[in-house]
Gaussian input, Z-matrix of N, CA and C with variables (Angstrom, degrees):
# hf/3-21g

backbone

0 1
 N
 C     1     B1
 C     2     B2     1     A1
 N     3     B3     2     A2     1     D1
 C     4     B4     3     A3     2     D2
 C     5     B5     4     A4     3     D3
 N     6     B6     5     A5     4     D4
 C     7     B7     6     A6     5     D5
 C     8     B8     7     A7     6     D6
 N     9     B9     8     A8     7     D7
 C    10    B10     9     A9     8     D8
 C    11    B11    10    A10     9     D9
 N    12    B12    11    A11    10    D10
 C    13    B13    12    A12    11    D11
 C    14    B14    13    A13    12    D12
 N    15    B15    14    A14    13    D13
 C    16    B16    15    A15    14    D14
 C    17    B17    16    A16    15    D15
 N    18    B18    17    A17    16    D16
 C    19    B19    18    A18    17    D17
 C    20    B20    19    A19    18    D18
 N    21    B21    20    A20    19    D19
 C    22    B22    21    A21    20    D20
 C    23    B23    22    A22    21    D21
 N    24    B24    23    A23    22    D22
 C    25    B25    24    A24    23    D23
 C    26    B26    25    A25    24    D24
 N    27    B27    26    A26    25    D25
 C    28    B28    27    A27    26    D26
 C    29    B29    28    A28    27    D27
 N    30    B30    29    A29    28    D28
 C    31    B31    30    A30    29    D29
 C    32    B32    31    A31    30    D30
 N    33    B33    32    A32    31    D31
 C    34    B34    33    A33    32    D32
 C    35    B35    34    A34    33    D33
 N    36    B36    35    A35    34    D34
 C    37    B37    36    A36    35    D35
 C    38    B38    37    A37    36    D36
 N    39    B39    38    A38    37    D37
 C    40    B40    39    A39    38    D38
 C    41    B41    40    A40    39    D39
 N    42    B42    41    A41    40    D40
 C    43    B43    42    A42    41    D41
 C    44    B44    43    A43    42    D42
 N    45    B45    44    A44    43    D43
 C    46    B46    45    A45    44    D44
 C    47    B47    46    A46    45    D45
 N    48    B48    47    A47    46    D46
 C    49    B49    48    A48    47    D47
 C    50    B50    49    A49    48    D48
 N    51    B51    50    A50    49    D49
 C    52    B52    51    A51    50    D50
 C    53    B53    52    A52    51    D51
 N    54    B54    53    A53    52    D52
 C    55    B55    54    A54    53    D53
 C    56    B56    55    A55    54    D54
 N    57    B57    56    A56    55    D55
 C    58    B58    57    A57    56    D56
 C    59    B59    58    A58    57    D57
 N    60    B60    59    A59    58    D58
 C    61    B61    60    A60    59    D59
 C    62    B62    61    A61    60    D60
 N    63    B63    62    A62    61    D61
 C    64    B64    63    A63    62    D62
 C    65    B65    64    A64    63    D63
 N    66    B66    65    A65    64    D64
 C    67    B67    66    A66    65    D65
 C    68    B68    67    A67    66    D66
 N    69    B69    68    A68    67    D67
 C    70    B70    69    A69    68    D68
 C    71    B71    70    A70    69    D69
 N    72    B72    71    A71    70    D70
 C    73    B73    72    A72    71    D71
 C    74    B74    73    A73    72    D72
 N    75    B75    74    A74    73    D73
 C    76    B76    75    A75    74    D74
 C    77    B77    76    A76    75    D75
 N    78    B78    77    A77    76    D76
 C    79    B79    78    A78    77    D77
 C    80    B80    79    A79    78    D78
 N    81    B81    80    A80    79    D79
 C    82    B82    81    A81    80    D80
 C    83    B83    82    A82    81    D81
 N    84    B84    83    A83    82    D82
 C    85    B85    84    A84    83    D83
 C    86    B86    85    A85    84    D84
 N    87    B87    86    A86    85    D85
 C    88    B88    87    A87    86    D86
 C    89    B89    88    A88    87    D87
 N    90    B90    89    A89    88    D88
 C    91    B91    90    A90    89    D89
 C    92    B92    91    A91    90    D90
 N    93    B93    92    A92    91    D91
 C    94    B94    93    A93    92    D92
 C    95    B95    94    A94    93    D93
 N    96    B96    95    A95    94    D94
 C    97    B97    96    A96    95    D95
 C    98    B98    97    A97    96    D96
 N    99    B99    98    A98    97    D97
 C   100   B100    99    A99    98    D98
 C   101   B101   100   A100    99    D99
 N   102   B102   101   A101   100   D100
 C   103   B103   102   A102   101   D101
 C   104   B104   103   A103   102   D102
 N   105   B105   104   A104   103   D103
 C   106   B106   105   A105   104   D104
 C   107   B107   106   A106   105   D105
 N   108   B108   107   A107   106   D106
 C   109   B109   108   A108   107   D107
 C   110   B110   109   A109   108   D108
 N   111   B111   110   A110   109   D109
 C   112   B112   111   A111   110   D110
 C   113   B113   112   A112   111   D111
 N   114   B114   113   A113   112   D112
 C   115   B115   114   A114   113   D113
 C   116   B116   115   A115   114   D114
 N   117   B117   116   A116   115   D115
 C   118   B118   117   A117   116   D116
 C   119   B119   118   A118   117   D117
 N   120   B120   119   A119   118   D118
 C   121   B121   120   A120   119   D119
 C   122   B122   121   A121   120   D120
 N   123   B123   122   A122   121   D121
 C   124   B124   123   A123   122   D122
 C   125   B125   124   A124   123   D123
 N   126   B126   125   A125   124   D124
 C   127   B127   126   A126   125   D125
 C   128   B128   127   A127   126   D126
 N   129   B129   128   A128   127   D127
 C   130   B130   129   A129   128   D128
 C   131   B131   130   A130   129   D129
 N   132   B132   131   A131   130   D130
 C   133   B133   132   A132   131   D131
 C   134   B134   133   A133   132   D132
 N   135   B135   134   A134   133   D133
 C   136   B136   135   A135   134   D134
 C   137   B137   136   A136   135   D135
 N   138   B138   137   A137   136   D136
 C   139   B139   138   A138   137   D137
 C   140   B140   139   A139   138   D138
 N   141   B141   140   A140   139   D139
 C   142   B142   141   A141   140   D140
 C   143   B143   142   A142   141   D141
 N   144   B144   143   A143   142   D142
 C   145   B145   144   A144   143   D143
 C   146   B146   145   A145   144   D144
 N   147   B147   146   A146   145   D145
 C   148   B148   147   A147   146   D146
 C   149   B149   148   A148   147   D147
 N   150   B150   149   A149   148   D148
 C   151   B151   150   A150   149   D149
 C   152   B152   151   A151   150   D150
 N   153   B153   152   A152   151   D151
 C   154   B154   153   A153   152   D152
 C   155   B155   154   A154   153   D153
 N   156   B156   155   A155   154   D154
 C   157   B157   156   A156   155   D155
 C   158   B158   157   A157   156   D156
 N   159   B159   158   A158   157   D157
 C   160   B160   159   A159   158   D158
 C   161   B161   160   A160   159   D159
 N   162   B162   161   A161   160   D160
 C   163   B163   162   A162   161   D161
 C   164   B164   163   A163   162   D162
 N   165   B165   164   A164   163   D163
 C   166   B166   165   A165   164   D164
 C   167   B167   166   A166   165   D165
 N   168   B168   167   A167   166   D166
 C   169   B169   168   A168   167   D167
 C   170   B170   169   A169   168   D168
 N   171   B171   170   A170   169   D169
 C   172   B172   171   A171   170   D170
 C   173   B173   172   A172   171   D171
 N   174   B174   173   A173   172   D172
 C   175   B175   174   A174   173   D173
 C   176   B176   175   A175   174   D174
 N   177   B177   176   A176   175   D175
 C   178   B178   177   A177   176   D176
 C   179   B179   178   A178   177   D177
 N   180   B180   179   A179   178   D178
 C   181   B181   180   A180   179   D179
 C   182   B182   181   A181   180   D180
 N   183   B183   182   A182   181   D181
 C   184   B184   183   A183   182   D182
 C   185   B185   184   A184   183   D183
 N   186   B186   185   A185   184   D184
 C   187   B187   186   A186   185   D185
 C   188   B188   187   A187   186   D186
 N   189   B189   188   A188   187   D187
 C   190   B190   189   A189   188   D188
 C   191   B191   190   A190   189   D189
 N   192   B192   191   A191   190   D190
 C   193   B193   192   A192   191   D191
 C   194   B194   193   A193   192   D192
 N   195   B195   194   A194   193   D193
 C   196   B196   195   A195   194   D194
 C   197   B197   196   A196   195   D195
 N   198   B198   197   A197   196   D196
 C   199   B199   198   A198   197   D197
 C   200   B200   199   A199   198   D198
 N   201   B201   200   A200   199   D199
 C   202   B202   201   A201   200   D200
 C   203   B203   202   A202   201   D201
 N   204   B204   203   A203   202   D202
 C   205   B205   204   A204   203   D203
 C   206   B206   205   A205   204   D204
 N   207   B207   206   A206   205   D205
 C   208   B208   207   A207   206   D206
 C   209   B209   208   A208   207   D207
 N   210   B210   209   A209   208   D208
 C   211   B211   210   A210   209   D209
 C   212   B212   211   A211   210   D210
 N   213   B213   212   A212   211   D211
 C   214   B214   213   A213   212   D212
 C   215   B215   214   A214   213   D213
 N   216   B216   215   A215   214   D214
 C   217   B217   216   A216   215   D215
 C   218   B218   217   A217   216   D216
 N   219   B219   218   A218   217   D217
 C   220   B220   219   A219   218   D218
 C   221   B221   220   A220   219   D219
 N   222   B222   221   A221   220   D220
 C   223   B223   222   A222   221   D221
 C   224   B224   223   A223   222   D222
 N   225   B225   224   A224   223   D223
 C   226   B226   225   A225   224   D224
 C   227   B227   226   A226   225   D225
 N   228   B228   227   A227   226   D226
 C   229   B229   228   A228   227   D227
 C   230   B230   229   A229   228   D228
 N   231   B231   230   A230   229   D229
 C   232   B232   231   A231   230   D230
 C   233   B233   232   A232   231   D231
 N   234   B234   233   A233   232   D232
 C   235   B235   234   A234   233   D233
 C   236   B236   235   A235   234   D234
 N   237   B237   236   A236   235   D235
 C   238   B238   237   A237   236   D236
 C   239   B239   238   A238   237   D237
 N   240   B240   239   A239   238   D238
 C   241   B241   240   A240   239   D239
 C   242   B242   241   A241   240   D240
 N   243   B243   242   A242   241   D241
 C   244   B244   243   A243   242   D242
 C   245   B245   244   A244   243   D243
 N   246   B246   245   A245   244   D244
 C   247   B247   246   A246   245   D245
 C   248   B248   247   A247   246   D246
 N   249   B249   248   A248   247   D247
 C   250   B250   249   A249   248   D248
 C   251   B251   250   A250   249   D249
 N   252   B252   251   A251   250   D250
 C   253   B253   252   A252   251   D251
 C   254   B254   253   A253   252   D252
 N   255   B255   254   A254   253   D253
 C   256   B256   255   A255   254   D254
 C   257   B257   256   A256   255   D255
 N   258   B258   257   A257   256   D256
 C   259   B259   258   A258   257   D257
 C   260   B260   259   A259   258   D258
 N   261   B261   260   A260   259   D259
 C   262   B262   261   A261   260   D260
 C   263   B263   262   A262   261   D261
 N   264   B264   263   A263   262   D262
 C   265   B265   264   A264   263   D263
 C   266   B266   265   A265   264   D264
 N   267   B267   266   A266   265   D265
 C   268   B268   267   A267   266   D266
 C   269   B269   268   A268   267   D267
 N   270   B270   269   A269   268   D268
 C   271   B271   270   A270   269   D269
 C   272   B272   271   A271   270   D270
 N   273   B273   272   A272   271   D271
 C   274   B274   273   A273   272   D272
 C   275   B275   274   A274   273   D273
 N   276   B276   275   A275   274   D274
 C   277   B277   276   A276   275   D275
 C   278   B278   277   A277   276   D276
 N   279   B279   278   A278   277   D277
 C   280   B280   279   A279   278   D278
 C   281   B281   280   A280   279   D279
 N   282   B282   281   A281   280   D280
 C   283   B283   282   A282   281   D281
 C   284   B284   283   A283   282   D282
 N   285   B285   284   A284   283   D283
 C   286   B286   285   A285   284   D284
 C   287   B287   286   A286   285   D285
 N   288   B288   287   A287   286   D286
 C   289   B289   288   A288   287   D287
 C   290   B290   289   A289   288   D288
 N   291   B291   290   A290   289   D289
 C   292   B292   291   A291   290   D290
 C   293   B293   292   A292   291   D291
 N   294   B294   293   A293   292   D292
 C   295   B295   294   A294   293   D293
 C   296   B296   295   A295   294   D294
 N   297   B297   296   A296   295   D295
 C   298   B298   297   A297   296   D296
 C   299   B299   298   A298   297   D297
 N   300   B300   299   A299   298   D298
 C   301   B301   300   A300   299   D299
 C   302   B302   301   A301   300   D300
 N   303   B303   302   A302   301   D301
 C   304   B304   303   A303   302   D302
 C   305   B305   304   A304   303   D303
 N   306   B306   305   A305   304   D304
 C   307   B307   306   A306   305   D305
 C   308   B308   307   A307   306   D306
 N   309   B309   308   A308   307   D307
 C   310   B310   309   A309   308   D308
 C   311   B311   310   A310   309   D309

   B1=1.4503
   B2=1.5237
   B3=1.2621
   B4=1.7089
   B5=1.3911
   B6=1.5590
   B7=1.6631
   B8=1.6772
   B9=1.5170
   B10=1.4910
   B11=1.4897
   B12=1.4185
   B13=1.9886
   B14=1.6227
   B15=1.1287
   B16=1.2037
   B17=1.9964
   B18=0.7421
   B19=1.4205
   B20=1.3665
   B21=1.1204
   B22=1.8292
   B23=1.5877
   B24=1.5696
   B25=1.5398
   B26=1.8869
   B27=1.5010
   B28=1.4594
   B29=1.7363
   B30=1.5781
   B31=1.1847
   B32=1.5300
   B33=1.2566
   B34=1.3504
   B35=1.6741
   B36=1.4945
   B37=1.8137
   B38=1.4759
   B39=1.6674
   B40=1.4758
   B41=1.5991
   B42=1.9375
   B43=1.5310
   B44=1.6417
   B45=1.5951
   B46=1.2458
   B47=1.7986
   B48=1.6290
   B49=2.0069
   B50=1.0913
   B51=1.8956
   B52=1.2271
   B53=1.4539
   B54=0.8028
   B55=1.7098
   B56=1.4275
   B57=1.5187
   B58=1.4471
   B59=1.6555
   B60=1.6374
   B61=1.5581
   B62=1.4613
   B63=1.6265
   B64=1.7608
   B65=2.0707
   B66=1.4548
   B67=1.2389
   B68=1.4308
   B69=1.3613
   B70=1.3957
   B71=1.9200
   B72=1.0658
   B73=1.5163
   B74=1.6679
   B75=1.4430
   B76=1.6617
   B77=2.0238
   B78=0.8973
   B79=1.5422
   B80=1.6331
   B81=1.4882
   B82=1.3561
   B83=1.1035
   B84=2.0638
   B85=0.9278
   B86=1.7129
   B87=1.2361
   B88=1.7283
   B89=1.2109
   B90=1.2297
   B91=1.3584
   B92=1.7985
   B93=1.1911
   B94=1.7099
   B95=2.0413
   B96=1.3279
   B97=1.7539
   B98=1.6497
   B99=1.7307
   B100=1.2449
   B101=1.6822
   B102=1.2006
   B103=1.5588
   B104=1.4684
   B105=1.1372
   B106=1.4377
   B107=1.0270
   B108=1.1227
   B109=2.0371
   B110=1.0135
   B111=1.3852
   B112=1.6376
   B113=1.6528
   B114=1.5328
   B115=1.4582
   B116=1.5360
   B117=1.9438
   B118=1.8634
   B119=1.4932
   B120=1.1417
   B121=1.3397
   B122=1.2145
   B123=1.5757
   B124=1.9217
   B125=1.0012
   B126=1.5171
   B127=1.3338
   B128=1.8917
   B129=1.5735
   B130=1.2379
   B131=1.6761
   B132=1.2529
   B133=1.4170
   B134=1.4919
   B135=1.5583
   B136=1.8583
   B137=1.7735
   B138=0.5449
   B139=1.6947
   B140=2.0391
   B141=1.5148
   B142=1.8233
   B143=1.3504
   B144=0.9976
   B145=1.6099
   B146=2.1957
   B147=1.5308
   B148=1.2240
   B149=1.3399
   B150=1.1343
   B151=1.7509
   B152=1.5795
   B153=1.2794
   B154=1.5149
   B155=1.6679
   B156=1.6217
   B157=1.2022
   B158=1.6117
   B159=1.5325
   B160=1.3706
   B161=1.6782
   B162=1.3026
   B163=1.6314
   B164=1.3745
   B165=1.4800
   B166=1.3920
   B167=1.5291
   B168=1.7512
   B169=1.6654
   B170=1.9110
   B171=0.6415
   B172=1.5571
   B173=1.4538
   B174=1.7407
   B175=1.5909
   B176=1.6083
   B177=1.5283
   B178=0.9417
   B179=1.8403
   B180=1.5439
   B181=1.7401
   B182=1.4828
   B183=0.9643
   B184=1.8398
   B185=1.6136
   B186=1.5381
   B187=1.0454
   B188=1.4509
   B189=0.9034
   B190=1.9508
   B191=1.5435
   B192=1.2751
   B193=1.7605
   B194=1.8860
   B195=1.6400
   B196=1.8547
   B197=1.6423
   B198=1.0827
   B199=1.5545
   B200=1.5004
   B201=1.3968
   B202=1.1208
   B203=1.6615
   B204=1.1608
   B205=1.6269
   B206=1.6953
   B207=1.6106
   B208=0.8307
   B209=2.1388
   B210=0.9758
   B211=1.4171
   B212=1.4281
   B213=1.7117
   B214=1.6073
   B215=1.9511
   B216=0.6809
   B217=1.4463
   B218=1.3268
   B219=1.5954
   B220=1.7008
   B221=1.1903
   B222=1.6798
   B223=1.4710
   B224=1.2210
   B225=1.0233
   B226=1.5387
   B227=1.7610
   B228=1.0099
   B229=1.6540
   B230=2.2879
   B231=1.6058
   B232=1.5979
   B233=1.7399
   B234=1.5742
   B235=1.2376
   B236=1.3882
   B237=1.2998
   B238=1.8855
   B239=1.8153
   B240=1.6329
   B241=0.7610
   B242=1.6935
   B243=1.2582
   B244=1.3926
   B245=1.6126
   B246=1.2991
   B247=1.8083
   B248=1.3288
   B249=1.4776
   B250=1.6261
   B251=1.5155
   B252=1.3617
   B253=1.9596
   B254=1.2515
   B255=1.3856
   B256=1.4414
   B257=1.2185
   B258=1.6679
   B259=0.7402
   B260=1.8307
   B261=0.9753
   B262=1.2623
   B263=1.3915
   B264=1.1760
   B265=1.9866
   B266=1.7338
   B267=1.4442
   B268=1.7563
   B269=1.7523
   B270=1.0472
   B271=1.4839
   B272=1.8909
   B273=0.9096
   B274=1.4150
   B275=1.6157
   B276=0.7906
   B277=1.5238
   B278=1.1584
   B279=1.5944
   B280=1.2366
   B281=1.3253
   B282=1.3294
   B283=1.4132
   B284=1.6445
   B285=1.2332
   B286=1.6665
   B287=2.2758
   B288=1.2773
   B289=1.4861
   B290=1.4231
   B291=1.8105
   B292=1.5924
   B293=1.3350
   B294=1.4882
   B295=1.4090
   B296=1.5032
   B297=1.5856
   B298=1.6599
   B299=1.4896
   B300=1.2109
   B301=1.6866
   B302=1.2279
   B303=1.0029
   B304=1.5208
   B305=1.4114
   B306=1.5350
   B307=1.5474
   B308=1.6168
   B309=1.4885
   B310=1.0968
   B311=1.5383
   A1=108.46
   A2=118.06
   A3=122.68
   A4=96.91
   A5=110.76
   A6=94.90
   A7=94.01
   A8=110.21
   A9=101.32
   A10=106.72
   A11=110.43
   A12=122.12
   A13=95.29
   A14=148.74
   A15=131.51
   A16=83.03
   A17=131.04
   A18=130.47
   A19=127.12
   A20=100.29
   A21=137.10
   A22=93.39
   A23=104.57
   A24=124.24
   A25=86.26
   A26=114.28
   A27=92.30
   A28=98.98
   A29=115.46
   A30=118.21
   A31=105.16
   A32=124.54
   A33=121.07
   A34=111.73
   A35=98.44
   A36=120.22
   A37=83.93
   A38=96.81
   A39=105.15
   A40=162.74
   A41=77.21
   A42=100.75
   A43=106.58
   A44=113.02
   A45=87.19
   A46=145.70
   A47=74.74
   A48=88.49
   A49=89.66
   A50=106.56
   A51=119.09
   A52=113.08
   A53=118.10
   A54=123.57
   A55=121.14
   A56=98.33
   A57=108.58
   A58=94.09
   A59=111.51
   A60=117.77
   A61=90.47
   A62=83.24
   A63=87.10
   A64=77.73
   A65=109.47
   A66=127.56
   A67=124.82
   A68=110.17
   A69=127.47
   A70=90.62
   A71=113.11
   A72=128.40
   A73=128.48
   A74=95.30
   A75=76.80
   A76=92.32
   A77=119.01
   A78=127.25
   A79=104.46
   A80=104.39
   A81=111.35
   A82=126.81
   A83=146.90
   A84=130.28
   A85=126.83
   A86=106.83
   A87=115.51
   A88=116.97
   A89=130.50
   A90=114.49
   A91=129.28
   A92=106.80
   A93=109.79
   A94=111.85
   A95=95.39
   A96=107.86
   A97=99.00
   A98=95.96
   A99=143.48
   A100=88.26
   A101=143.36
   A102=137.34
   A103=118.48
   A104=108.20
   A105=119.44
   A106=125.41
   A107=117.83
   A108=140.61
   A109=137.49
   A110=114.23
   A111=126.19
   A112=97.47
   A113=131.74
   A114=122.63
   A115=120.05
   A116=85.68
   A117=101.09
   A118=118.33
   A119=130.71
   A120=117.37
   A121=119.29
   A122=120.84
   A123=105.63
   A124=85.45
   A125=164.60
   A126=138.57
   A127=88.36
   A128=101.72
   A129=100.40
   A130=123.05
   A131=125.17
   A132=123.26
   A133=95.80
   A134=96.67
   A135=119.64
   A136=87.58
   A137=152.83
   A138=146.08
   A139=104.20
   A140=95.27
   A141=100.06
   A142=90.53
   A143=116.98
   A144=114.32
   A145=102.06
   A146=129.34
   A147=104.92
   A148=135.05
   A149=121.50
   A150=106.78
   A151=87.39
   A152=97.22
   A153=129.39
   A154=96.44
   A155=130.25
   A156=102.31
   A157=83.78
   A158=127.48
   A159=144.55
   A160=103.77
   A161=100.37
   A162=96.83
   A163=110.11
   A164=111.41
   A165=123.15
   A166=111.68
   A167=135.25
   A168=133.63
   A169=94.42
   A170=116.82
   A171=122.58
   A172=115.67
   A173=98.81
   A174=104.48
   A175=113.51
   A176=124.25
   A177=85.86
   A178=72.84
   A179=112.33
   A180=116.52
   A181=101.69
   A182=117.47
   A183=118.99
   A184=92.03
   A185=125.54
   A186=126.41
   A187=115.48
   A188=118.10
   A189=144.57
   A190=104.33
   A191=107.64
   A192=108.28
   A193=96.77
   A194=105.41
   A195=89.41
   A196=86.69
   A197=112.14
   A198=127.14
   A199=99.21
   A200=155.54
   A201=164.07
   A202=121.92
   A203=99.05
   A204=90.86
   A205=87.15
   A206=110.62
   A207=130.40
   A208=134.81
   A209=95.46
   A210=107.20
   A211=137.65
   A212=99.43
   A213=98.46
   A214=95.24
   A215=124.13
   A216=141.04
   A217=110.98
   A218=103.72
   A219=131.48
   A220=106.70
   A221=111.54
   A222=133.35
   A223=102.36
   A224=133.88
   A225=117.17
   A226=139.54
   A227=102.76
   A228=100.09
   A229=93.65
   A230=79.96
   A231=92.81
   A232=97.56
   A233=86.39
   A234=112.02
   A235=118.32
   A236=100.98
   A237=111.91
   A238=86.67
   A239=117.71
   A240=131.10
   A241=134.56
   A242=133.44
   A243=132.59
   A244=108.13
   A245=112.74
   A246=124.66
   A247=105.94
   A248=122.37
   A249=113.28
   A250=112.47
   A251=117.00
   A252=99.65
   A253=87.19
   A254=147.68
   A255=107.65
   A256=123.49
   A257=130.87
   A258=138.21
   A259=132.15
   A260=127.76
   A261=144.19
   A262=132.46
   A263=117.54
   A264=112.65
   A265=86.29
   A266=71.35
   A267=91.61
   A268=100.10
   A269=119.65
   A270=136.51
   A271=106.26
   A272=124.16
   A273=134.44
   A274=100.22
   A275=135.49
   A276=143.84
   A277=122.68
   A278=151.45
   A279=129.03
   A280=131.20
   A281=156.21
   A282=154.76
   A283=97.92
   A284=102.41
   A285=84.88
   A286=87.79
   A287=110.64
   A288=112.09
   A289=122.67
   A290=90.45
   A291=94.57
   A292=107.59
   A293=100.32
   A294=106.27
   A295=112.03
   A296=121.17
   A297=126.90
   A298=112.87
   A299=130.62
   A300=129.10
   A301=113.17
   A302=138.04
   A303=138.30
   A304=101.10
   A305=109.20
   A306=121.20
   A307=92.59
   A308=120.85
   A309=137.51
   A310=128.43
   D1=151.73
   D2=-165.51
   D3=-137.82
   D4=113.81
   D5=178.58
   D6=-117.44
   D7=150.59
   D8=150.67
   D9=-145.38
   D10=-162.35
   D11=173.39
   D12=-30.46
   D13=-58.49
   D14=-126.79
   D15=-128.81
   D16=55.14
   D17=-155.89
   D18=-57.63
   D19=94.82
   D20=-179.50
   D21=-82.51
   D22=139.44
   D23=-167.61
   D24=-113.55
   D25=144.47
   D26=151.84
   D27=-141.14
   D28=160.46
   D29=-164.36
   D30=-125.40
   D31=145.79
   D32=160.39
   D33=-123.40
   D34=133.71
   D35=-175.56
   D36=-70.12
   D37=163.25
   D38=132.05
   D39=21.52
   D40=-82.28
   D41=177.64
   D42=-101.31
   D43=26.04
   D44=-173.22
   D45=120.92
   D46=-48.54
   D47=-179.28
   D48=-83.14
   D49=153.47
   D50=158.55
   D51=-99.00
   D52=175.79
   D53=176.72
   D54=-166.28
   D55=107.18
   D56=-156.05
   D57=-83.71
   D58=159.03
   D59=172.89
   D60=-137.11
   D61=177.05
   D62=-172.38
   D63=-135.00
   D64=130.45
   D65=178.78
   D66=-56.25
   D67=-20.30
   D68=-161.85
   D69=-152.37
   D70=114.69
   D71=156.64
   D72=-89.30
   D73=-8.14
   D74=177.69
   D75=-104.78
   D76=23.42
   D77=162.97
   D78=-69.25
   D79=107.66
   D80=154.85
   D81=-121.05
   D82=144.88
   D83=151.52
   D84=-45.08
   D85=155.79
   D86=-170.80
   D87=-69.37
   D88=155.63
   D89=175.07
   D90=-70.22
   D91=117.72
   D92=-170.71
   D93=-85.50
   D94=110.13
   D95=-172.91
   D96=-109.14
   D97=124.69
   D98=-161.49
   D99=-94.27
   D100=120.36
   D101=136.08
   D102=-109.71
   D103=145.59
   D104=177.32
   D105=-126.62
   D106=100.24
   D107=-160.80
   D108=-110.05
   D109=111.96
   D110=-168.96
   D111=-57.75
   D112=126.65
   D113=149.87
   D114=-102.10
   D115=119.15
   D116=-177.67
   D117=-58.86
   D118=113.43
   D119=166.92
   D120=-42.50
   D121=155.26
   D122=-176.49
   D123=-85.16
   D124=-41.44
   D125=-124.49
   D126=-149.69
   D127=124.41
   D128=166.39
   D129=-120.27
   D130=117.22
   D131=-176.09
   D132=-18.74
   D133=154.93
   D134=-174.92
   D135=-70.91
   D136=-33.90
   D137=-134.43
   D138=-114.28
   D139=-4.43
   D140=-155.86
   D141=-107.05
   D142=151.20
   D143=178.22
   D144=-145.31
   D145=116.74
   D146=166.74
   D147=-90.26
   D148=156.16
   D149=-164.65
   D150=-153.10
   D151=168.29
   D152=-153.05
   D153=-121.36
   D154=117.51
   D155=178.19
   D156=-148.65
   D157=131.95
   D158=169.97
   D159=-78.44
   D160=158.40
   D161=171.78
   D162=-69.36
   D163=155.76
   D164=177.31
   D165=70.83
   D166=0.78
   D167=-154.88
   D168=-125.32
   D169=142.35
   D170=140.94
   D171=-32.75
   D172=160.98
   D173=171.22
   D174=-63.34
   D175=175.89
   D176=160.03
   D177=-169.12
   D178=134.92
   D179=-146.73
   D180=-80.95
   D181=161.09
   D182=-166.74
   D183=-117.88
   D184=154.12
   D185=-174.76
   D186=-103.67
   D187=103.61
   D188=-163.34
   D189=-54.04
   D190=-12.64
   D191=-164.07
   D192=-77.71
   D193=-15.50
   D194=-164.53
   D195=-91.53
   D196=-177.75
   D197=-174.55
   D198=-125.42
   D199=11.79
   D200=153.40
   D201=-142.57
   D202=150.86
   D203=-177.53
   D204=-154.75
   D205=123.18
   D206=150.67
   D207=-41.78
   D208=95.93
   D209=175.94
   D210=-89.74
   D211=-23.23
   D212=168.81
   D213=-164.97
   D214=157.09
   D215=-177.62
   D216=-156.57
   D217=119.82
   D218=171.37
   D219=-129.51
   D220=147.03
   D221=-178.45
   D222=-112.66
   D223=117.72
   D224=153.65
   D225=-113.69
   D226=116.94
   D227=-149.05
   D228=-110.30
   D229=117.80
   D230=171.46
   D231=-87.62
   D232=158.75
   D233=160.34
   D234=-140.09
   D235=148.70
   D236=-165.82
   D237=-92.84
   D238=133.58
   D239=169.44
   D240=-86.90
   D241=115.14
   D242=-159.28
   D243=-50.17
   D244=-23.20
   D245=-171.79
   D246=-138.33
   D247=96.77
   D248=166.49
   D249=-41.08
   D250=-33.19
   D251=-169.97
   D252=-97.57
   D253=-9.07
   D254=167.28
   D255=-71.65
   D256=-27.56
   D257=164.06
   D258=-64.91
   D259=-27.33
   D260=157.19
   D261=-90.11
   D262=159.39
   D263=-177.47
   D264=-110.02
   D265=171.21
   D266=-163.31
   D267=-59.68
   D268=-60.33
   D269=168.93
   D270=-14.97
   D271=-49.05
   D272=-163.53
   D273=-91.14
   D274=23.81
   D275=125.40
   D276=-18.28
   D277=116.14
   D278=149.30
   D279=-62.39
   D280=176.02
   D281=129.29
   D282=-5.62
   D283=-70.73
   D284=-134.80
   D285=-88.35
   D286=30.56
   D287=153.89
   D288=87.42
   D289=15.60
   D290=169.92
   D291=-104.27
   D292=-154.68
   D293=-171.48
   D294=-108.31
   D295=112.94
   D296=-174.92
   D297=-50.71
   D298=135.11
   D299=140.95
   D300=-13.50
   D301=170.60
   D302=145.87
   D303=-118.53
   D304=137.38
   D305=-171.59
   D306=-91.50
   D307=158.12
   D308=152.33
   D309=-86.05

């Protein structure tokens, strides 16, 4: 038996296999947020100016006083699945006969 923080049971048959459970199923990790941030220089040559411009828009000047500026923000929120094979294809197997992560 293997216990830890999040307390996963694991069992071995017979023949061998183990088969891990998780004690509590509505246990999920938190959601993990990704930002991706422009850093303003404090001091920009007299002649440099930064600006913000979308396709198809005009410039349009960014205000130099913040020291980061947000450029993209992602959440990503797992969920623990009630059935590893419903959730996975057969293919995503590891070697040694469990069930792989799925990469993003």
């Amino acid at each position: 038996m293997v216990q830890s923080r999040d307390a996963i049971l694991g069992f071995v048959d017979s023949r061998g296999t183990t088969t891990i459970r998780s004690i509590s199923d509505s246990w999920s990790p938190r959601p993990l947020e990704i930002q991706i941030l422009l850093t303003v220089p404090e001091t920009l040559p007299s002649n440099h100016l930064l600006v913000y411009k979308a396709s198809g828009t005009s410039r349009v000047p960014v205000d130099t006083k913040y020291k980061y500026i947000v450029l993209e923000n992602w959440i990503l929120d797992f969920r623990v699945a009630s059935s590893p094979s419903s959730s996975f294809s057969s293919d995503s197997k590891g070697s040694s006969g469990g069930t792989a992560l799925p990469t993003v």
